[in-house]
N, C-alpha and C positions, 0 to 999 in steps of 0.2 A: 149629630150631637151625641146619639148612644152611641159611638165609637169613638170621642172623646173622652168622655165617661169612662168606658171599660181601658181602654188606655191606660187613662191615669191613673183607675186603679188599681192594674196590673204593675205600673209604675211604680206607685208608691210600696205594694206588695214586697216586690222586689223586693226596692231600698231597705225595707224593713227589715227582710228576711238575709240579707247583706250584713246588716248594724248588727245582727243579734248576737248574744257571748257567745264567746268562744274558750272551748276548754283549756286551759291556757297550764303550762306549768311542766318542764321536765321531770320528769322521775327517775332517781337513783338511785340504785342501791349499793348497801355495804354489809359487810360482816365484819362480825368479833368473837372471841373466845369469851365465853360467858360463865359465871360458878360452875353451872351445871352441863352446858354446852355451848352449841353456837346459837349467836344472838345476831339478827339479820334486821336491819329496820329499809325501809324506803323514805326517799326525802324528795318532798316535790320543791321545787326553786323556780321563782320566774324572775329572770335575771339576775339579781346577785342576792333577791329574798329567800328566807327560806319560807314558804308556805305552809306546809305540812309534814310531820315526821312520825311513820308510824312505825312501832319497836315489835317483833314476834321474841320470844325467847322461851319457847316452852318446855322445856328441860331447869326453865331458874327457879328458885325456892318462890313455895307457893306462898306469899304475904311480906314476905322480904324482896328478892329480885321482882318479884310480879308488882311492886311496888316500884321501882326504879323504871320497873315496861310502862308502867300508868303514867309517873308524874317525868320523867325527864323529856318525853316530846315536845310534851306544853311548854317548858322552860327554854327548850330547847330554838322552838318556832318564837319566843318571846323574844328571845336573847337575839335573834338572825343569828346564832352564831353555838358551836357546838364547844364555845368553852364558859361553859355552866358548872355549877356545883356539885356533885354529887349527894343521891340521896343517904344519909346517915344510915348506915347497919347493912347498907345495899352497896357497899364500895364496888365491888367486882364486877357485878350487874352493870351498875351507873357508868364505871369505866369502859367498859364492852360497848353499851351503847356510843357513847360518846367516840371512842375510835371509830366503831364501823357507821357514823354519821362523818366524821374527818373522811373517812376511805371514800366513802360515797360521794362527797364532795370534788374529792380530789379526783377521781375518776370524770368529771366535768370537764 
């Protein structure tokens, strides 16, 4: 009977430890020419989503481009899609990101 028992819940153990997440999500990256320099983001996608899109561009104006690094990923993962708007007074920034999220993409 205790070898039934440990069986089953070696069993169930298992099964458990099978079902659990799994990190899920390619990662790509892209570059763009940015105001100040180059602007490089990663975009995680699982399947044809985009997940997550995170912008570096430390060379872009600090409160202006560092503004377009903040808010165009969010829109960005909202949209599934990297043709979003550009943040106002941030043209150049916003553009750079947006290309080097297209390259990234396309590099898929």
């Amino acid at each position: 009977m205790k070898l039934r028992v440990i069986a089953a819940t070696l069993l169930a153990a298992t099964l458990l430890v099978g079902c659990g997440s799994k990190a899920s999500g390619e990662k790509l990256t892209g570059k763009a020419e940015g105001f100040g320099g180059e602007v490089t983001v990663e975009v995680t996608v699982d399947g044809d989503k985009i997940t997550d899109v995170k912008a570096v561009g430390d060379s872009e104006t600090d409160g202006i481009g560092s503004k377009a690094i903040e808010e165009l990923p969010g829109k960005i993962v909202e949209a599934n899609s990297a043709d979003v708007e550009v943040v106002s007074g941030a043209t150049v920034t916003s553009t750079a990101i947006i290309d080097a999220v297209k390259s990234a993409l396309e590099s898929k």
